[in-house]
C-alpha positions in Angstrom: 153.9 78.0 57.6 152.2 81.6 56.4 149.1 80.5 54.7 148.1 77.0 55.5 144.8 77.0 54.4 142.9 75.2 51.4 143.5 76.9 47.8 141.4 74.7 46.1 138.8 72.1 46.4 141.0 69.1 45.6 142.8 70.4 49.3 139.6 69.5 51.2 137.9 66.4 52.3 135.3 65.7 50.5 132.5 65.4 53.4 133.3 68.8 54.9 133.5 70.6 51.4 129.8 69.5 50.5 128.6 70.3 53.9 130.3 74.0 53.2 129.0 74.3 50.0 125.6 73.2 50.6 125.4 75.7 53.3 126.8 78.1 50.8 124.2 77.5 48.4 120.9 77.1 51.3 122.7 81.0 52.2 122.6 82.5 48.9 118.9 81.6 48.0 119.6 81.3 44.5 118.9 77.5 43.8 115.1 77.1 44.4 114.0 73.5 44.8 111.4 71.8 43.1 108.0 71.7 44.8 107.9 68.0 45.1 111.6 67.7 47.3 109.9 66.9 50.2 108.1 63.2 49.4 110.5 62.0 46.6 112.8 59.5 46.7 116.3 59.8 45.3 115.8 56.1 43.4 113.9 53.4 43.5 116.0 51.8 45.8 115.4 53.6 48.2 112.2 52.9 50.9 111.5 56.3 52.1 112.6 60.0 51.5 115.7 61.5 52.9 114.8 62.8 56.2 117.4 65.4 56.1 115.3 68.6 55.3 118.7 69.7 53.2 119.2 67.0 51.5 118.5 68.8 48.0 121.7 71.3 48.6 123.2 68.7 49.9 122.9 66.6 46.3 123.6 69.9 44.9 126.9 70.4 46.3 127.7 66.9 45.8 126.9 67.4 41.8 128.7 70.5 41.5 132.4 69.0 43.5 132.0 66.0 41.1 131.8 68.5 37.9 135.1 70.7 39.4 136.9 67.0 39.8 135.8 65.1 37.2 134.4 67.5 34.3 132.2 66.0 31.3 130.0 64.0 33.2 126.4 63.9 32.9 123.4 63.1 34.5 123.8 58.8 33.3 127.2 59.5 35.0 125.5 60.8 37.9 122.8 58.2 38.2 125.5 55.5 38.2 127.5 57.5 40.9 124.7 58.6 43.0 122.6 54.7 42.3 122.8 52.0 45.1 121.9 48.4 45.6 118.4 47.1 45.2 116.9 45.9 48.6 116.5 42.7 47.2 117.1 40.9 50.8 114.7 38.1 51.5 114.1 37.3 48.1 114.8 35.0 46.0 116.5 37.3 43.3 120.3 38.6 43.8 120.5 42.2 44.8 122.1 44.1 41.7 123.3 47.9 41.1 120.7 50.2 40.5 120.4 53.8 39.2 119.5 56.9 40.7 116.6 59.2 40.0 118.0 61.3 37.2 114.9 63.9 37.5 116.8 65.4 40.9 119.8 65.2 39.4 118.7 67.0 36.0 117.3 69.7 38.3 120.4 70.6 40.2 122.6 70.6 37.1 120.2 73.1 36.2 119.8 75.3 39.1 123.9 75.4 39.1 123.8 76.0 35.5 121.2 78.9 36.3 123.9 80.3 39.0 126.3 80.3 36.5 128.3 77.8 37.9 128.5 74.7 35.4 127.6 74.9 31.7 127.6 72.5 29.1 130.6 70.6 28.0 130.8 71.5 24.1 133.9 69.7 23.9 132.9 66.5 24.9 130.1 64.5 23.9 127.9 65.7 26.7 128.3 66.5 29.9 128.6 69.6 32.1 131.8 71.9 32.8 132.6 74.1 35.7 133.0 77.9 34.6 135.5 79.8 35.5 133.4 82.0 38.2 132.2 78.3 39.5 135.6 77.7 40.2 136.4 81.0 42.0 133.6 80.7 44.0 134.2 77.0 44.9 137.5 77.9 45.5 136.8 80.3 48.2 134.0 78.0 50.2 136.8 75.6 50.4 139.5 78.3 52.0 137.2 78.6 54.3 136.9 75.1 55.3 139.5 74.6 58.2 141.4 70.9 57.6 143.6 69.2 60.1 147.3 69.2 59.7 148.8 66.2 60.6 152.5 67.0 61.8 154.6 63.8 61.7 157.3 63.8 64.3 161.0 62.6 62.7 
C-alpha cells in the first residue's frame, strides 16, 4: 500500500471533509460573512441561532461538497436539503417539512462563486457547477484528511 490516502472528495466521510474544508475556507480569509451571521437563524424552524461561532463556513463547506457530488442544484435544492421539521410539538397541528433560509444559502453560493470555486450551471436549467480549480482545490483539502482503513482479516 504506497499511497493510501484520499484522491478525491467522494474518498472522505462526509463530516470530516466539511470540518477540513471549513477550516480551509475560515484560513484563507477570502469568504467574508455577512454582517448579520451572528443573530440569524438558519430557518424558521429553528428557535435560536447556531451557537457554533463557525457555523457560516461550516454551511459553506457543506454547500460547496453538495455542488462537487451532486452538480446543478440550486439554492430551492438547498433549502429542501438544508430545511427541517417545524417544532410543531404540543400543538394541535402535525409537524411537516419545512424549508431553510435561502438568504444564507444565496450568500455562500456567492462567496464560493466569488473564490472561483462554483459557477453557474449553463447547461442545466439553474443551478451551480464546481470549476475545475474548485475541484483541484477540494481535492487537495480532502488528501489531507486522514481516513481509517479498516483491514478485514480472511
Amino acid at each position: 500500500m504506497a499511497d493510501d490516502r484520499p484522491k478525491s472528495v467522494k474518498d472522505v466521510p462526509a463530516d470530516k471533509f466539511i470540518e477540513a474544508f471549513a477550516a480551509y475556507l475560515k484560513q484563507t480569509n477570502k469568504v467574508q460573512l455577512p454582517q448579520y451571521v451572528d443573530y440569524v437563524k438558519t430557518g424558521a424552524f429553528k428557535e435560536l441561532s447556531p451557537l457554533d461561532p463557525d457555523w457560516y463556513y461550516t454551511r459553506a463547506a457543506a454547500i460547496a461538497r453538495r455542488v462537487y457530488i451532486n452538480q446543478g442544484m440550486g439554492v430551492g435544492a438547498f433549502r429542501r436539503a438544508f430545511g427541517g421539521r417545524s417544532n410543531a410539538k404540543g400543538r394541535v397541528t402535525p409537524e411537516h417539512h419545512v424549508k431553510a433560509a435561502g438568504g444564507i444559502i444565496r450568500h455562500a453560493m456567492q462567496q464560493l462563486e466569488a473564490m472561483g470555486l462554483v459557477e453557474k450551471n449553463p447547461a442545466a436549467q439553474g443551478g451551480r457547477r464546481i470549476t475545475p480549480e474548485g475541484q483541484r482545490q477540494m481535492d487537495l483539502v480532502a488528501g489531507g484528511v486522514t481516513v481509517a482503513r479498516f483491514h478485514y482479516l480472511g
